[in-house]
C-alpha positions in Angstrom: 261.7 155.1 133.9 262.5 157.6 131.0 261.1 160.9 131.8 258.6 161.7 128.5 260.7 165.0 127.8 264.0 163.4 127.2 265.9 162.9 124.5 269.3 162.2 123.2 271.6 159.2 122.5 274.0 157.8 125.2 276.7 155.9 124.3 277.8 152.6 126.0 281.6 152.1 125.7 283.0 148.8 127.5 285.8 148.0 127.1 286.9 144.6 127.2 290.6 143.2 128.2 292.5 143.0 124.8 289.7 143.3 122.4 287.4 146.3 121.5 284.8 148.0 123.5 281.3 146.6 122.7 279.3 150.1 121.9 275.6 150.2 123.6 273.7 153.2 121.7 271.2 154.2 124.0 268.3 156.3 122.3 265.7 158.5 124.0 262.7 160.1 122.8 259.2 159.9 123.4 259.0 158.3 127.4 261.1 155.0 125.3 264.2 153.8 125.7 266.0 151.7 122.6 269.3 150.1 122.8 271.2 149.1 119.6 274.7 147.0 119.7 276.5 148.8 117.5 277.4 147.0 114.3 279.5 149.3 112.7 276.8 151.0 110.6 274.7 154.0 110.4 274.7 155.0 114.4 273.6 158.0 115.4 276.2 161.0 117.0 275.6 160.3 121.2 274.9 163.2 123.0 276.7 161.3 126.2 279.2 158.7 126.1 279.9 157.1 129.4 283.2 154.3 129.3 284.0 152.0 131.7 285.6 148.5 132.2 283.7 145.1 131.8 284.1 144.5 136.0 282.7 147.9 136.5 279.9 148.0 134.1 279.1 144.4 135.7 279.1 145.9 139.5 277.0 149.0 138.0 274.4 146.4 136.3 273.8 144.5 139.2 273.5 147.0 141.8 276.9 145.9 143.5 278.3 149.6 142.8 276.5 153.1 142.3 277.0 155.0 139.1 277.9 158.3 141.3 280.6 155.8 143.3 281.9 154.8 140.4 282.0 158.1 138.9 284.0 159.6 141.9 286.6 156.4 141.7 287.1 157.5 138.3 286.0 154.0 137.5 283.4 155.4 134.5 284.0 158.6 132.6 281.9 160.8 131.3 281.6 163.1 128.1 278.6 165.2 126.5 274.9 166.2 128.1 275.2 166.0 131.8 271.6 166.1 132.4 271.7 162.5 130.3 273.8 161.3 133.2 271.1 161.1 136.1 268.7 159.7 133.4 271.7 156.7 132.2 271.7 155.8 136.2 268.5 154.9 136.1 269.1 152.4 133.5 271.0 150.5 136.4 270.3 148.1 139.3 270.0 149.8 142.9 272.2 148.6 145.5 271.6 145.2 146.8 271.3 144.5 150.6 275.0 143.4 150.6 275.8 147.2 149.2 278.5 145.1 147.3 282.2 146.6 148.1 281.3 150.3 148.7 280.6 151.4 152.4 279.3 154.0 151.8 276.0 153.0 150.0 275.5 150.5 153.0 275.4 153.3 155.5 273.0 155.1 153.1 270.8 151.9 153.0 271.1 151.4 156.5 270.5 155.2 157.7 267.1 155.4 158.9 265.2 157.1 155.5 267.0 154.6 153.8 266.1 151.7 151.1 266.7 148.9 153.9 264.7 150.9 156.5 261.5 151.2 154.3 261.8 147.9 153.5 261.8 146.7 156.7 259.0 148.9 157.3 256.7 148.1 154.7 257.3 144.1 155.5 256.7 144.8 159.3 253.0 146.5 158.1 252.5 143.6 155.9 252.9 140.8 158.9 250.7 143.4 160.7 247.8 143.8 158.0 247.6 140.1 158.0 247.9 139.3 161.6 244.7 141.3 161.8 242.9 139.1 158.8 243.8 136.2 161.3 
């Protein structure tokens, strides 16, 4: 999931409606990931801080919106090491079947080299595989 040569600290702001953001410190090194709710002590300087809302952050988690949608809807912003950016979106869900409220990631599921295609496609070879145990 964490490519072995990266390294750096992202930053997790959500921001919650009328209290303060919980801070996620996301630290890479070594193939690892570690995560650390900040506590008000002895965090390191992030490399990348990406801020969002509690809604969005939600959708982004369980695969109801992608982190490039988002991104483009000004829903999230983004500060620091760009290249930590494609590695933070791995950190979330991919789209569900439903493809949530963005259109866009359905016709990308639905387009034939996409997720729901080769889905479909490795369940159809699976039926057939055992048909011919049968």
């Amino acid at each position: 999931m964490v490519p072995p040569r990266a390294a750096g600290t992202i930053l997790f702001e959500v921001e919650k409606s009328g209290a303060q953001p919980e801070r996620y410190y996301v630290t890479l090194g070594g193939g690892r990931a570690e995560v650390a709710l900040d506590d008000g002590g002895g965090q390191p300087e992030p490399d990348a801080t990406l801020s969002t809302t509690d809604d969005v952050f939600e959708a982004l988690v369980s695969g109801r919106t992608a982190l490039l949608s988002a991104a483009i809807r000004n829903d999230v912003r983004f500060a620091g090491d760009g290249g930590l950016l494609s590695i933070a979106n791995r950190f979330f869900a991919a789209p569900t079947d439903g493809a949530g409220d963005d259109p866009r990631i359905r016709s990308q599921m639905e387009a034939p080299h996409g997720i729901l295609w080769r889905v479909r496609l490795r369940d159809s070879m699976a039926k057939r595989r055992e048909r011919k145990v049968d």
